[in-house]
Each structure stands twice: as C-alpha cells, then as structure tokens.
N, CA, C and O atoms as a GROMACS GRO file, in nm:
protein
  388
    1UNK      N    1   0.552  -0.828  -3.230
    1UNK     CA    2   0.577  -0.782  -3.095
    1UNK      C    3   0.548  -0.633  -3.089
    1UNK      O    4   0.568  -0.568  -3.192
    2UNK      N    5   0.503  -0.570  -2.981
    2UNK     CA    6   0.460  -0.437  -2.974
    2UNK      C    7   0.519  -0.357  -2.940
    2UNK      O    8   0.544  -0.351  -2.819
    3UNK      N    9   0.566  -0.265  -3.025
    3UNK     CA   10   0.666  -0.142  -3.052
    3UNK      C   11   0.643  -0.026  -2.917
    3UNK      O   12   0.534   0.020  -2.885
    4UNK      N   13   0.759   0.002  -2.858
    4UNK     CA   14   0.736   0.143  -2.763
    4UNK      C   15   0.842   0.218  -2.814
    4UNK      O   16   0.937   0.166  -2.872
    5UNK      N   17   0.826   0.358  -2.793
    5UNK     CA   18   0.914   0.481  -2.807
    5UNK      C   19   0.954   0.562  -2.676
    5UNK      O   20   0.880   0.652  -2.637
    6UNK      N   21   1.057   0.535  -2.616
    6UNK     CA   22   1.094   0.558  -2.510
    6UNK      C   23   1.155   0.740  -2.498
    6UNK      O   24   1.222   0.791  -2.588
    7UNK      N   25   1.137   0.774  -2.441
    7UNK     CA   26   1.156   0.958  -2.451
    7UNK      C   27   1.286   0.972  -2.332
    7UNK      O   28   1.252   0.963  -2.214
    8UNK      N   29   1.383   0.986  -2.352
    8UNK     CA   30   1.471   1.008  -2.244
    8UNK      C   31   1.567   1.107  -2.219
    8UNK      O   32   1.657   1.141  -2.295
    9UNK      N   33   1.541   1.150  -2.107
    9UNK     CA   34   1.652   1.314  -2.024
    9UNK      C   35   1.732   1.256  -1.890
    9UNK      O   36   1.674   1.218  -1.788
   10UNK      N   37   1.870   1.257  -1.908
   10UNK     CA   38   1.955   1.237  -1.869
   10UNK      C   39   1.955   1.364  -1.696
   10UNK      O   40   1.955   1.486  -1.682
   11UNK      N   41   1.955   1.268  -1.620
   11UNK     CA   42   2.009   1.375  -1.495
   11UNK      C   43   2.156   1.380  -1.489
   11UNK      O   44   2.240   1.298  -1.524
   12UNK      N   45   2.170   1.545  -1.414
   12UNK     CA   46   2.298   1.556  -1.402
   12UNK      C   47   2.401   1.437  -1.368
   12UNK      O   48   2.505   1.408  -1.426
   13UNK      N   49   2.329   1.369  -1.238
   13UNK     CA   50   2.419   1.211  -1.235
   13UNK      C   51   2.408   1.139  -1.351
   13UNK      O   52   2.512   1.096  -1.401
   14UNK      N   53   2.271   1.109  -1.420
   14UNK     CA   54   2.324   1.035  -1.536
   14UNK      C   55   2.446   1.075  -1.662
   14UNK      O   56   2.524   1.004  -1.724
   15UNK      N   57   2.417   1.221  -1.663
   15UNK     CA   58   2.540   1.268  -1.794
   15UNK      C   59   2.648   1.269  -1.723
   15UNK      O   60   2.727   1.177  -1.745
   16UNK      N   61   2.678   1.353  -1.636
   16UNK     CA   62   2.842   1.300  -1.560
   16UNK      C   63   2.864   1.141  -1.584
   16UNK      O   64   2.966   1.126  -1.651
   17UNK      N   65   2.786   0.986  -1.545
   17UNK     CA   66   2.824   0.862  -1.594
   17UNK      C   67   2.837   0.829  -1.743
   17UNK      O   68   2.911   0.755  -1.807
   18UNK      N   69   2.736   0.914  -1.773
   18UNK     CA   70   2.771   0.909  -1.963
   18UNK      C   71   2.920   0.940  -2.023
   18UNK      O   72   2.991   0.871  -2.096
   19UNK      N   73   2.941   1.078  -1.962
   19UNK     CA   74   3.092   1.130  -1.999
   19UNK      C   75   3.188   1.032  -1.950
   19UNK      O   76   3.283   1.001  -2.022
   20UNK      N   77   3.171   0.970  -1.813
   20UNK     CA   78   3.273   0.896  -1.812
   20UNK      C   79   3.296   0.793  -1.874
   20UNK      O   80   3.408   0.752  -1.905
   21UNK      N   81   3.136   0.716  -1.909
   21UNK     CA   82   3.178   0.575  -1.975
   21UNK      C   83   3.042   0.598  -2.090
   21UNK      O   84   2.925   0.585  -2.056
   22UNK      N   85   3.094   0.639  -2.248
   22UNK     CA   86   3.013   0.647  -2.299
   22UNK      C   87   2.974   0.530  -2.338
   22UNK      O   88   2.874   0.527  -2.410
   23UNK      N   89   3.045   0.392  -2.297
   23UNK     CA   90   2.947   0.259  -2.359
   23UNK      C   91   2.879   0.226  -2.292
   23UNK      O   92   2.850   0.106  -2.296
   24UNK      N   93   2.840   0.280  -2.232
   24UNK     CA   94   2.704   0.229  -2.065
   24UNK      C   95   2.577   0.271  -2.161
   24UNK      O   96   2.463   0.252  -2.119
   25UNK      N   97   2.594   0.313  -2.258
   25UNK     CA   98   2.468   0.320  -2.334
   25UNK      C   99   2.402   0.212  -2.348
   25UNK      O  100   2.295   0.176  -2.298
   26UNK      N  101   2.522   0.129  -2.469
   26UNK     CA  102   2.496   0.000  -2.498
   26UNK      C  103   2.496  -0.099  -2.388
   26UNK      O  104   2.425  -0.200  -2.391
   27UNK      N  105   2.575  -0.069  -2.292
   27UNK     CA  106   2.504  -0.206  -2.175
   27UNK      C  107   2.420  -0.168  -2.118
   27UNK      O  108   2.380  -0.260  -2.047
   28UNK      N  109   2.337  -0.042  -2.098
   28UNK     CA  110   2.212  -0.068  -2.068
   28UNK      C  111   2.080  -0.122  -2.162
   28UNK      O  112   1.964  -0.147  -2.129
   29UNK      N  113   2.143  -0.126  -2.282
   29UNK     CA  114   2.098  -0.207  -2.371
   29UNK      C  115   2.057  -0.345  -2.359
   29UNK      O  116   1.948  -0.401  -2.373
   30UNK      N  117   2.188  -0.391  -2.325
   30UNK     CA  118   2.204  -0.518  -2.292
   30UNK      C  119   2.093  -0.598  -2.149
   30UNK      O  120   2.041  -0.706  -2.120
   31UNK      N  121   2.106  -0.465  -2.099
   31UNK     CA  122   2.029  -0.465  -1.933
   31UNK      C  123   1.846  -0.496  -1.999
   31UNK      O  124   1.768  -0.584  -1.962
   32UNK      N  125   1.828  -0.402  -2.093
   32UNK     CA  126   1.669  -0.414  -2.145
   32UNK      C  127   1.626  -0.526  -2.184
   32UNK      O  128   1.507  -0.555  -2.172
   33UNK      N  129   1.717  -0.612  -2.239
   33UNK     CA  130   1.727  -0.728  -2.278
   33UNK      C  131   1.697  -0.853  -2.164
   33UNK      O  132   1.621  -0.949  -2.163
   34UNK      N  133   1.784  -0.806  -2.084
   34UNK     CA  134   1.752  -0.929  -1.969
   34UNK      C  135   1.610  -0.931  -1.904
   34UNK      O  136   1.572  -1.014  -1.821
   35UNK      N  137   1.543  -0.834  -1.951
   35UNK     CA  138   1.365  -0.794  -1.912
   35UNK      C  139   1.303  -0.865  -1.992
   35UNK      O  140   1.195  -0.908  -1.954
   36UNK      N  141   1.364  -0.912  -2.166
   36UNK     CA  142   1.232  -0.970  -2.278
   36UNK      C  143   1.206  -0.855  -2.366
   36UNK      O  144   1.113  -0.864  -2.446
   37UNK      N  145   1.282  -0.742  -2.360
   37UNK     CA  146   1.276  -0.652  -2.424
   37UNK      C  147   1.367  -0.620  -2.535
   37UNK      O  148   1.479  -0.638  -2.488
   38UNK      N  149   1.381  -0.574  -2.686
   38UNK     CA  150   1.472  -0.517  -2.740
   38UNK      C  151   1.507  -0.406  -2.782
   38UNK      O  152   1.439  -0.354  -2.870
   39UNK      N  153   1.620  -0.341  -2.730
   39UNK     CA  154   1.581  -0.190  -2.854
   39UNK      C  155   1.653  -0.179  -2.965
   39UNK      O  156   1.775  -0.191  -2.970
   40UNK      N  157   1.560  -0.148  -3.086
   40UNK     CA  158   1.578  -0.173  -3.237
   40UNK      C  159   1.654  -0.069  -3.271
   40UNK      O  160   1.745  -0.078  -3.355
   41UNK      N  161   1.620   0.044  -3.202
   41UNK     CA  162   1.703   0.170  -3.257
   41UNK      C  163   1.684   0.235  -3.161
   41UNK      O  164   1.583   0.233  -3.091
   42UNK      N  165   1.829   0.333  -3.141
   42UNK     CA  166   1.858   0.447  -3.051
   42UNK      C  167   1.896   0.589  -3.132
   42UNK      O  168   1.942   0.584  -3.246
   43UNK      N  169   1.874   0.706  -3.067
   43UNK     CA  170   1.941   0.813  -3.098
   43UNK      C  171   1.930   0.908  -3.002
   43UNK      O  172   1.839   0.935  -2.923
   44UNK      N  173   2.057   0.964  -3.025
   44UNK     CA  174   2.058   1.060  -2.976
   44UNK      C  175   2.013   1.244  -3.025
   44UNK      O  176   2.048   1.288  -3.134
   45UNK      N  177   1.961   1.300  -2.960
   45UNK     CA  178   1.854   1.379  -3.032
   45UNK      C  179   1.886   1.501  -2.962
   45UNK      O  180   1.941   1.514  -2.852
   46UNK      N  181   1.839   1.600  -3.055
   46UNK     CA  182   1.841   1.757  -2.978
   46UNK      C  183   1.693   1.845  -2.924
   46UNK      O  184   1.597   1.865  -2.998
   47UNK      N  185   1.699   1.880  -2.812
   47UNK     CA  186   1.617   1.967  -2.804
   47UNK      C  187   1.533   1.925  -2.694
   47UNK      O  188   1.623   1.912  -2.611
   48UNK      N  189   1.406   1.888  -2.618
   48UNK     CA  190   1.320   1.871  -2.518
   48UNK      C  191   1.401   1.743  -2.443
   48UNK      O  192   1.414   1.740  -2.321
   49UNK      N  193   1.462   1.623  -2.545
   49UNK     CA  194   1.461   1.524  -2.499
   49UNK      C  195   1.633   1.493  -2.562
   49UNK      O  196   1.688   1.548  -2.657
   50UNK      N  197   1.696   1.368  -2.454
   50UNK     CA  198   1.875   1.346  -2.484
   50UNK      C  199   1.832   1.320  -2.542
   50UNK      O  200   1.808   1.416  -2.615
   51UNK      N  201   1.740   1.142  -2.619
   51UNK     CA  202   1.748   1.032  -2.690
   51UNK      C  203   1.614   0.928  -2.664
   51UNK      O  204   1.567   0.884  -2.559
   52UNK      N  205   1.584   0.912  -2.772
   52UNK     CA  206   1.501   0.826  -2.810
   52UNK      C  207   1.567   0.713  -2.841
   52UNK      O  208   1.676   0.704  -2.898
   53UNK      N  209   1.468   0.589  -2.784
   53UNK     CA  210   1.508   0.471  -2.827
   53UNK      C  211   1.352   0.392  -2.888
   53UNK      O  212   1.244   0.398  -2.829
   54UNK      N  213   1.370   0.343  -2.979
   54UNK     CA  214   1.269   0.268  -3.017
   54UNK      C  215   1.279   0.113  -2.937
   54UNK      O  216   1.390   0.066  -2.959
   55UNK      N  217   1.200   0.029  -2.858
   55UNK     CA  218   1.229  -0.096  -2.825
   55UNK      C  219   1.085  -0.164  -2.853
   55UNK      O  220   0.981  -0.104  -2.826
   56UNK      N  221   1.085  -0.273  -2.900
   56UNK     CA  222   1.001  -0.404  -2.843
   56UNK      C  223   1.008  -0.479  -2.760
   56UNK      O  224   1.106  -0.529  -2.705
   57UNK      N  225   0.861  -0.498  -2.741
   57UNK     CA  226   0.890  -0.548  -2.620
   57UNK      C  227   0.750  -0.638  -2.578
   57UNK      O  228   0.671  -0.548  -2.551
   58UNK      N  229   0.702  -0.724  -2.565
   58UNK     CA  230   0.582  -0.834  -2.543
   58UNK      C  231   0.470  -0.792  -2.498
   58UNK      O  232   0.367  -0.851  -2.528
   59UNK      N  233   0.469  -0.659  -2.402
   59UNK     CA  234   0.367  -0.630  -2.387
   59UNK      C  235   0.371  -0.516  -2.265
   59UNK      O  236   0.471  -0.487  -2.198
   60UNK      N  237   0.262  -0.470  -2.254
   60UNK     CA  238   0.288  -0.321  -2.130
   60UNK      C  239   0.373  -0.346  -1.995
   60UNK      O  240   0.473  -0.287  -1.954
   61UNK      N  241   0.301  -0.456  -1.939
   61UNK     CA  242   0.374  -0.500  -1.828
   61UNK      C  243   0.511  -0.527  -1.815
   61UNK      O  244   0.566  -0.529  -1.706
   62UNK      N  245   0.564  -0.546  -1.915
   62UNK     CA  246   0.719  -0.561  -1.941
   62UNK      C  247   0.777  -0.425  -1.925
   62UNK      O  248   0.850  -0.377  -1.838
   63UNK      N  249   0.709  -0.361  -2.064
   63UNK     CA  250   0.764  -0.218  -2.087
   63UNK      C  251   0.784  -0.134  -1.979
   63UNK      O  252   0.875  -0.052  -1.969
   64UNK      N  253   0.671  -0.164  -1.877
   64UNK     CA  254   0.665  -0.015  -1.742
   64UNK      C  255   0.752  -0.110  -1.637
   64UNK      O  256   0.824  -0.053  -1.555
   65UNK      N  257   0.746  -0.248  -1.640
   65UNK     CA  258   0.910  -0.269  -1.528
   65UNK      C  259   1.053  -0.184  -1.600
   65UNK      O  260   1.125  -0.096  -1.553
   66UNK      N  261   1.054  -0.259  -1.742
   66UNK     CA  262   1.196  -0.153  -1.798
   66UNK      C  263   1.193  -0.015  -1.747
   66UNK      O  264   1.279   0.030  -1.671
   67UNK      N  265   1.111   0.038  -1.782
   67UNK     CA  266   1.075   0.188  -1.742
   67UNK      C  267   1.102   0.229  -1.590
   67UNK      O  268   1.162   0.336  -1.577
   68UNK      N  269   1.063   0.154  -1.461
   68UNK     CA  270   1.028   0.114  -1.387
   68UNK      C  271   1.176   0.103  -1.328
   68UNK      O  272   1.215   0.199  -1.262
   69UNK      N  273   1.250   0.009  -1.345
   69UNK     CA  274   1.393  -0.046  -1.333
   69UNK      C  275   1.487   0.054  -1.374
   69UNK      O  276   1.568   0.090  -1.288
   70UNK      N  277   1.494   0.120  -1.516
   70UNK     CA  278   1.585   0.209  -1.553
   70UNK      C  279   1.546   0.384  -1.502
   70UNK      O  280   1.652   0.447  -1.511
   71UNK      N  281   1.442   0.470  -1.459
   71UNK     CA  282   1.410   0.522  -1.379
   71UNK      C  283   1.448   0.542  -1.251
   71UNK      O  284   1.470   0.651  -1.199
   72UNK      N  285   1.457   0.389  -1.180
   72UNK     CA  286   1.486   0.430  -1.036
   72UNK      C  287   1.608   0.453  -1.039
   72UNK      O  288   1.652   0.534  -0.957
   73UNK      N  289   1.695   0.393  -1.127
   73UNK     CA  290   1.876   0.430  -1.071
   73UNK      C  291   1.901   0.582  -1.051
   73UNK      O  292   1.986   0.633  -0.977
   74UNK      N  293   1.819   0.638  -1.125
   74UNK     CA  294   1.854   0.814  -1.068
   74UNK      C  295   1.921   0.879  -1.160
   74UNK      O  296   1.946   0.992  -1.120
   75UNK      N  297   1.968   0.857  -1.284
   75UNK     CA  298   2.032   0.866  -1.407
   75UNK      C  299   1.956   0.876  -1.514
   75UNK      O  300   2.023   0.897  -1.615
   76UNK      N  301   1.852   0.868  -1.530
   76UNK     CA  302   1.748   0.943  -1.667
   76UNK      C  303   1.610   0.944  -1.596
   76UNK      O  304   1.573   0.880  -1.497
   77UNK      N  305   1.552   1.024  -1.666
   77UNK     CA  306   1.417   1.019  -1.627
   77UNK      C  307   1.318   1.003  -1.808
   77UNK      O  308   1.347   1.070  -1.908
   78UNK      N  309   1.222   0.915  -1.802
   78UNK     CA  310   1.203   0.815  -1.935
   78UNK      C  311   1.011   0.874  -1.936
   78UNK      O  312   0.933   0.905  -1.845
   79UNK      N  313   1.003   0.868  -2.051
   79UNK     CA  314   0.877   0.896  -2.079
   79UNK      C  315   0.851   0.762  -2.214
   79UNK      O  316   0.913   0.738  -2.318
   80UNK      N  317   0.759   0.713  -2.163
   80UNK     CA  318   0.738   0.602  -2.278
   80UNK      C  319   0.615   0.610  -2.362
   80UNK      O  320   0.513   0.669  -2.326
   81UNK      N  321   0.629   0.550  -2.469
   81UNK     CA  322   0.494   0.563  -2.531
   81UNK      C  323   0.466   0.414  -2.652
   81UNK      O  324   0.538   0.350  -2.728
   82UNK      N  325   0.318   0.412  -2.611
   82UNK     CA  326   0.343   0.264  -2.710
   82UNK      C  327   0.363   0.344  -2.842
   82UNK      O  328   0.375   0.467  -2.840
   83UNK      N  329   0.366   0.266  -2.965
   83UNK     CA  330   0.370   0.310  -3.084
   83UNK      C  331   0.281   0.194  -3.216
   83UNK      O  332   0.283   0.070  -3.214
   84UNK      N  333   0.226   0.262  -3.294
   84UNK     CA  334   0.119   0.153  -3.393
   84UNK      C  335   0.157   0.138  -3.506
   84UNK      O  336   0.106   0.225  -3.577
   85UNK      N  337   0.234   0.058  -3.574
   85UNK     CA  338   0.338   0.138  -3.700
   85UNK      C  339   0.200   0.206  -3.795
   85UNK      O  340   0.084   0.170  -3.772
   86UNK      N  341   0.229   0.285  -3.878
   86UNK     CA  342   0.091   0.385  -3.973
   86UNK      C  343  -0.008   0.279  -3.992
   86UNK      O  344  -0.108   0.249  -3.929
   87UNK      N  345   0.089   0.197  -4.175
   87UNK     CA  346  -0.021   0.079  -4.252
   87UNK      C  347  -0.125  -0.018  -4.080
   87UNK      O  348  -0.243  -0.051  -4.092
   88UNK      N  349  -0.069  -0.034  -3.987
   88UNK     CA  350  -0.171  -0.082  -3.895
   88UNK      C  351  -0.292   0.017  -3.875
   88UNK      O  352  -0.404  -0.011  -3.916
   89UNK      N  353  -0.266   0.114  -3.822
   89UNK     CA  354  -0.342   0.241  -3.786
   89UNK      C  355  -0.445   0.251  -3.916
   89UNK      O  356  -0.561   0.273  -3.881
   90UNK      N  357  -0.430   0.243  -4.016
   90UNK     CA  358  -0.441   0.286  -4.136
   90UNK      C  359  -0.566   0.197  -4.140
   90UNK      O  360  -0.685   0.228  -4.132
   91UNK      N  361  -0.497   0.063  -4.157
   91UNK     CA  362  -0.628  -0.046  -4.182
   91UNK      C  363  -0.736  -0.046  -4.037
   91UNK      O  364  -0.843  -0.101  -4.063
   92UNK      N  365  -0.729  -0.009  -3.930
   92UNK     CA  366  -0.806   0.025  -3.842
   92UNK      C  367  -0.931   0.104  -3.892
   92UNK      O  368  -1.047   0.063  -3.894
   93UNK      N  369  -0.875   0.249  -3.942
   93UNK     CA  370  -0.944   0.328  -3.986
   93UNK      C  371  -1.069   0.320  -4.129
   93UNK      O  372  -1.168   0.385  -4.164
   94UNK      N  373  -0.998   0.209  -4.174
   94UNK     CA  374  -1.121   0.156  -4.270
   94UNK      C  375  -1.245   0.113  -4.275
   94UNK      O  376  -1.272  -0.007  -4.266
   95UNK      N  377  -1.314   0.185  -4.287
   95UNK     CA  378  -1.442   0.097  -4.297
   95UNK      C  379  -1.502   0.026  -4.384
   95UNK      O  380  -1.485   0.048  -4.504
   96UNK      N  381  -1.590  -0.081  -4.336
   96UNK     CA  382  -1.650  -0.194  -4.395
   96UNK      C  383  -1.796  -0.120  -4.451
   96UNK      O  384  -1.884  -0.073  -4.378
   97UNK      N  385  -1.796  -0.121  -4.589
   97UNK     CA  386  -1.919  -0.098  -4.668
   97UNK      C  387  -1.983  -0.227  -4.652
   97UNK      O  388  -2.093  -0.249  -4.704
   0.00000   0.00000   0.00000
C-alpha cells in the first residue's frame, strides 16, 4: 500500500482543541481510518511543522479526500507528500547492462 507523509500546523482553533482534549489526536486517527486509510506513525515535532504523521493509504485519491476532509474543519492546515521507501527508489535507479 502507498506510503504518505503528512506535514501538519495546528491553527490557533486547532491547539486551543488540542489543550482541551489531548486524545482528539488519536480519534482523529480513528476518523482517517473510516476513509481506507492508516496512520502507522505519528509525532510530534519541533520547528516549521506541529507533527508528522506517516499514513497508508490505497492510493492519491483517498489521500487528498483525508487531506481534503481534515483541512476543512479549520484546526490544522496539512501538507502531504507521497513517500517511496529508499531500497524501492534504489532499485529504480538501476540500470540494466
């Protein structure tokens, strides 16, 4: 299944809902899920961006509704990106003698 890296900054409305209910993380987790999507790993991160989440997910069209869906509530604003794990990338780059 094809890996995305989701880039995410919290708006002031979204961190005020964070502080109040820090498990709304994980049920929006749960929410990605009801799309066909999973996310494998989250963190929370310093500096340009709150938190990265790594998710899979079947394919683009999925990924940019999630994106799409969690965006409009007005509570993060998401930058996505597919991702190729390396050894794939790697054997791409090989050429056939």
């Amino acid at each position: 299944m094809p890996t995305y890296v989701l880039l995410s900054n919290l708006t002031d409305e979204g961190a005020k809902a964070l502080k109040a209910n820090p498990k709304r993380l994980q049920e929006v987790n749960k929410e990605i899920e009801k799309f066909g999507a999973k996310v494998t790993a989250q963190y929370a991160v310093l500096g340009p961006y709150d938190f990265v989440s790594i998710v899979d997910c079947p394919d683009n069209e999925t990924i940019a509704r999630v994106s799409v869906e969690l965006g409009s509530r007005g509570s993060i604003r998401l930058m996505t990106l597919a991702a190729t794990p390396v050894a794939n990338f790697i054997r791409t780059l090989k050429t056939k003698d």
